[in-house]
C-alpha atoms as one frame of an Amber mdcrd trajectory, in Angstrom:
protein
 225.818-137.263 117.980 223.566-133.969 116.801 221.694-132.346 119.618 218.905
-129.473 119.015 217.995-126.771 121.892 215.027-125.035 122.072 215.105-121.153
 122.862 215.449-122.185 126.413 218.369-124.637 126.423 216.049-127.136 126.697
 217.018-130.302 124.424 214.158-131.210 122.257 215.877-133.498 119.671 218.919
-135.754 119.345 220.251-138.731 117.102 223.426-141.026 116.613 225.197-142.316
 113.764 223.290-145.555 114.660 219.926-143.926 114.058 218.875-143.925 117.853
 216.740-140.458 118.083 214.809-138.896 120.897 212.779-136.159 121.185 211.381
-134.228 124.152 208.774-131.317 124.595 208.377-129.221 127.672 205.846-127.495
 129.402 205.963-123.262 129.987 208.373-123.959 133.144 210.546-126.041 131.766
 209.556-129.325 132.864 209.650-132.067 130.651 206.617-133.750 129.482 206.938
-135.686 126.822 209.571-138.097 124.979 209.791-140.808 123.401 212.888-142.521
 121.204 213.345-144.652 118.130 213.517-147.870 120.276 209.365-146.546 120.765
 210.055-146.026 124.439 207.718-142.782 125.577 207.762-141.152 128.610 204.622
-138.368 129.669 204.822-136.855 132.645 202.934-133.960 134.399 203.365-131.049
 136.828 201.192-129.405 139.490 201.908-125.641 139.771 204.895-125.643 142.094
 206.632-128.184 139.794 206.012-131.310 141.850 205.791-134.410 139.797 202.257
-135.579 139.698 201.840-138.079 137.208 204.067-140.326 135.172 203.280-142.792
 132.677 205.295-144.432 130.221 205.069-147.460 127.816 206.073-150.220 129.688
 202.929-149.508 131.595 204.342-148.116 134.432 201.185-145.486 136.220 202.150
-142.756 138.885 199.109-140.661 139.650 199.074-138.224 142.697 196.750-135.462
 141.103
């Protein structure tokens, strides 16, 4: 398994020997907002100022939206 950090300790890429991969961004606080994986599983989520959690959507279709 190979991992890459960004300057923040924040893991941004990874793969297997299989070929799974992933890959993740973050937002300036750290949050993750973004990732998505060979399988083409993605994932976006979004943050109000103090860090709550206020939307989520991924590609099964599943909607959060509190903003």
């Amino acid at each position: 398994m190979k991992w890459e950090y960004d300057e923040y300790g924040n893991m941004i890429y990874f793969h297997n020997s299989k070929g799974y991969w992933g890959r993740r961004e973050y937002d300036e606080n750290g949050n993750e907002i973004y990732s998505v994986d060979s399988n083409g599983y993605w994932e976006n989520k979004e943050y109000a100022p103090n860090g709550n959690l206020i939307y989520y959507e991924d590609s099964n279709g599943n909607i959060e939206d509190n903003r």
